[in-house]
C-alpha positions as CSV (number, residue, x, y, z in Angstrom):
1,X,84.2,73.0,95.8
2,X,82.5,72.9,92.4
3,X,81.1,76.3,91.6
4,X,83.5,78.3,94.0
5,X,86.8,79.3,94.8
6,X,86.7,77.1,98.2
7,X,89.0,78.7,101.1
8,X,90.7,81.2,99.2
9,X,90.6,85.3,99.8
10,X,87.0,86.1,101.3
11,X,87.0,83.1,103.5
12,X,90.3,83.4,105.1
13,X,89.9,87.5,105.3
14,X,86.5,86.7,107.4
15,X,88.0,83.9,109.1
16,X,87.9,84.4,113.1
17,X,91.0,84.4,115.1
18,X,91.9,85.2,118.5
19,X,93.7,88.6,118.5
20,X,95.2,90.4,121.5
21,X,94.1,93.5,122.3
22,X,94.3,96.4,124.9
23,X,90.9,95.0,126.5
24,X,92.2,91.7,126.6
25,X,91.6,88.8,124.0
26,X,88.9,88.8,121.8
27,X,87.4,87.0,118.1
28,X,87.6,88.5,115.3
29,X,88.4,88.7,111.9
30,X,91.7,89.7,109.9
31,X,89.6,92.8,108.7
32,X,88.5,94.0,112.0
33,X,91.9,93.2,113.3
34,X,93.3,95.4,110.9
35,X,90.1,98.2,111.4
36,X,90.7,98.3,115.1
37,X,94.6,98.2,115.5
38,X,94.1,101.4,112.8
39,X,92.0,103.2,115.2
40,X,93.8,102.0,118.5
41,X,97.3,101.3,117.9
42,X,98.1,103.4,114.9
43,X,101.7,103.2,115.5
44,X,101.7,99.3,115.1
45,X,104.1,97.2,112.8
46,X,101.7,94.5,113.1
47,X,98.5,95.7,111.0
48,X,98.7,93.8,108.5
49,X,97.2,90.2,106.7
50,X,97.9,87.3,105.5
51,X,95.3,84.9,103.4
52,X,98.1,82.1,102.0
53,X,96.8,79.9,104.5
54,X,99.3,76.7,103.8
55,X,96.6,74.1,106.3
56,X,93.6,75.5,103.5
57,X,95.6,75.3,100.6
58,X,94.1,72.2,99.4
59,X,90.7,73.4,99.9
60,X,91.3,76.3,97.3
61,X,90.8,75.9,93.9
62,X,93.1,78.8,93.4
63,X,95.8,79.8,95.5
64,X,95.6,83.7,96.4
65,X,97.9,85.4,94.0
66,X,97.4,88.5,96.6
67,X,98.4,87.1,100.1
68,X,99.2,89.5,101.8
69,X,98.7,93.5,103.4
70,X,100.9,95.7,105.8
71,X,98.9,98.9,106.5
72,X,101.2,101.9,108.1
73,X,100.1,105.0,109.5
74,X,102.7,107.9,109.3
75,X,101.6,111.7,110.4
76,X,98.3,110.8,109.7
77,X,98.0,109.4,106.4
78,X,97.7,105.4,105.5
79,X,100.1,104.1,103.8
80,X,99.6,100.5,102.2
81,X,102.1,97.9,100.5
82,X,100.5,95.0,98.8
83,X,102.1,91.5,98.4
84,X,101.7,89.6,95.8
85,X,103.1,85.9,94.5
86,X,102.3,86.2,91.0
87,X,100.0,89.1,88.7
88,X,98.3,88.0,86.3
89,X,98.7,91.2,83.8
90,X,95.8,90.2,81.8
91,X,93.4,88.5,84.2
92,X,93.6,90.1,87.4
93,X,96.2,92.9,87.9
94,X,93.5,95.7,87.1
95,X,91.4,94.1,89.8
96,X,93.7,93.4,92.4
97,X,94.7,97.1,92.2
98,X,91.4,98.5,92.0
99,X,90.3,96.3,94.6
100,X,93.2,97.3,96.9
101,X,93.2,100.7,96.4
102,X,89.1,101.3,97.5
103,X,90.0,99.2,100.2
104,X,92.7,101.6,101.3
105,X,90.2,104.7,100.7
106,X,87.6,102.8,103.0
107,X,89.9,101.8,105.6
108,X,91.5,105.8,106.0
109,X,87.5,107.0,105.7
110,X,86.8,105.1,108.5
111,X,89.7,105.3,110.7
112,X,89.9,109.2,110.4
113,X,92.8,109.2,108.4
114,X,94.4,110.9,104.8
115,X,94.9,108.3,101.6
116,X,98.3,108.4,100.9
117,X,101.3,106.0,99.3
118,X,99.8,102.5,97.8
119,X,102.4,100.0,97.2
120,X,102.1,96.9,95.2
C-alpha cells in the first residue's frame, strides 16, 4: 500500500458488482449503476453509493471521509445529498464539494436532466 490510498474511494466506486436490472442481472460498477438507474428508473429510491466498505477497511490507508451518495430525480431535475463521516474543513471539504458538485453536473448532462438541490 506504500505510495497509495489502497482500497479506498476510486477503487470501491469502480469495483464490479452484480446489480439487478430490467434486462436481467448484469456487472457493473457503482457508477454505472447509478448512470443507468438515472436514465431507466428515475423514480428509484435506490440510486445511490456506498464506498465504506467495512471487508476493505484494512486495505485503506485512509478510511473514506465521503461514503456515501443518494441521487433523486424530482420533475426533472437531480437532486443529490452527500454523506459524510467527518470534513476535514482545512484539508478536504473544498474538494469533496467541488468534486461532488461536477459530478452532479456530469451525471444530470448525461442523463438528460436539470442541476438542481446539492446536499452535503
Amino acid at each position: 500500500m506504500t505510495g497509495t490510498i489502497g482500497k479506498a474511494y476510486g477503487y470501491q466506486m469502480g469495483k464490479k458488482y452484480e446489480f439487478k436490472t430490467k434486462e436481467g442481472i448484469k456487472k457493473m460498477d457503482q457508477v454505472d449503476f447509478v448512470l443507468y438507474l438515472l436514465q431507466n428508473d428515475q423514480s428509484s429510491r435506490r440510486i445511490m453509493t456506498n464506498i465504506f466498505n467495512h471487508e476493505d477497511l484494512k486495505d485503506m490507508a485512509l478510511e473514506p471521509c465521503v461514503y456515501g451518495t443518494q441521487w433523486l430525480v424530482k420533475e426533472g431535475k437531480l437532486h443529490l445529498i452527500l454523506n459524510q463521516r467527518s470534513q476535514d474543513m482545512l484539508a478536504a471539504n473544498g474538494w469533496n464539494t467541488m468534486q461532488y458538485a461536477a459530478l452532479l453536473c456530469m451525471f444530470a448532462q448525461v442523463s438528460n436532466l436539470e442541476v438542481r438541490n446539492f446536499n452535503s
